[in-house]
N, C-alpha and C positions, 0 to 999 in steps of 0.2 A: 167809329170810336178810335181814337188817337194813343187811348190811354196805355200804356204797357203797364203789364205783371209778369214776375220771374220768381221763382227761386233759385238765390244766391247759395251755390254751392260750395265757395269759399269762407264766405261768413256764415251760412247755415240759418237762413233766414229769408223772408217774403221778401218782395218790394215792389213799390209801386208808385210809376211815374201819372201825376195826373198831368194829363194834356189840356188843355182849353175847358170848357162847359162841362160838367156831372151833372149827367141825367139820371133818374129813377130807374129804365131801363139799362144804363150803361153801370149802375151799380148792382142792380140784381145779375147782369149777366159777368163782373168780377166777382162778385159772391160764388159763382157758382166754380169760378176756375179758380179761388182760394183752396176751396177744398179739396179738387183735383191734384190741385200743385202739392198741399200739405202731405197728401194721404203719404202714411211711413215717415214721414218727417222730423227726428229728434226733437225742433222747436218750433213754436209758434211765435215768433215776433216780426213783425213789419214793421220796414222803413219806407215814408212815403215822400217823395217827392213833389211837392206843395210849387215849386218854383215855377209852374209852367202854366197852372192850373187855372181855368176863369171859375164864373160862376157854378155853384151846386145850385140845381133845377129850384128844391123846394125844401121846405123842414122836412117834410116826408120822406125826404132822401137821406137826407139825414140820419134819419131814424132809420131807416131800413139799412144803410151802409153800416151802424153800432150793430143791429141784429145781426148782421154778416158775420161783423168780427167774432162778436159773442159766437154765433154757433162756429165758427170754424177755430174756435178756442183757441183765439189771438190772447197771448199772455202781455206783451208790452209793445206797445209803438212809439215808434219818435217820426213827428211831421218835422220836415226840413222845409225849409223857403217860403213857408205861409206869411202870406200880407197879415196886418193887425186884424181884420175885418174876421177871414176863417179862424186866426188862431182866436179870437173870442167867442164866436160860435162853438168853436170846440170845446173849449173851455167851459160853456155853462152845460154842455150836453154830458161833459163830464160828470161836474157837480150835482146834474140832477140824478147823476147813478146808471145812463142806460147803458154804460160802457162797464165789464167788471176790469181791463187791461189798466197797464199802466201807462200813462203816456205821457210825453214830454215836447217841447217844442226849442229845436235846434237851427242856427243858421246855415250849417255844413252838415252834408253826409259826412264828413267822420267824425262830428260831434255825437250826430245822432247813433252811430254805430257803436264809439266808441261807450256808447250810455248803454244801448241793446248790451251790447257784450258783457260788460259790468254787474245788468242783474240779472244772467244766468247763474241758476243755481249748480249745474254740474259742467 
C-alpha cells in the first residue's frame, strides 16, 4: 500500500494521499488508522488527495470507505485532483445519503483547505 495518511498539525485536520489502485482491504486498513490518528483530535475533516490515485477495486469499496468516514465522524471533506470519472462516483454516493460529511471537490489543496477552514465552526 502506497497510500499515506497524516494528521496535519498545522491545519488541524486528516489527509490522505491516494496512491495508484484502492482496494477493499487497503481501505478497511485506513479506516482503522483514521481513528487512531483522530483519537483527541479537535476536528474531524479530511483532505484527500485524488491526483495520484488509479482505480477503486469495487462499489463495495466504496461503501465501505463512506462507513469509515461516517464512524470515525468525518465532518467535511474536500477531494483535490479527482479525474471526472471518481468525482461522479462520488457524487452520486453523495446524493444517495451514505456519506452524512460535507464534501466538495477542489483542483488545489489550498482550495480544498481553504474550504475545510471556512466551515469550521469554532
Amino acid at each position: 500500500m502506497e497510500h499515506k495518511t497524516w494528521y496535519d498539525e498545522e491545519n488541524e485536520l486528516l489527509r490522505l494521499a491516494v496512491i495508484g489502485p484502492y482496494s477493499t482491504q487497503e481501505a478497511l486498513a485506513l479506516g482503522k488508522s483514521f481513528k487512531e490518528i483522530l483519537e483527541g483530535k479537535p476536528r474531524r475533516q479530511l483532505l484527500v488527495d485524488l491526483s495520484e490515485a488509479g482505480k477503486m477495486e469495487s462499489r463495495e469499496t466504496r461503501k465501505i470507505q463512506n462507513d469509515i468516514l461516517k464512524e470515525a465522524e468525518i465532518t467535511d471533506v474536500a477531494y483535490v485532483g479527482a479525474a471526472a470519472a471518481p468525482r461522479m462516483i462520488a457524487k452520486v454516493m453523495m446524493k444517495l445519503g451514505s456519506l452524512n460529511a460535507a464534501t466538495d471537490f477542489f483542483k488545489t489543496g489550498d482550495e480544498g483547505m481553504s474550504w475545510l477552514k471556512n466551515r469550521r465552526r469554532s
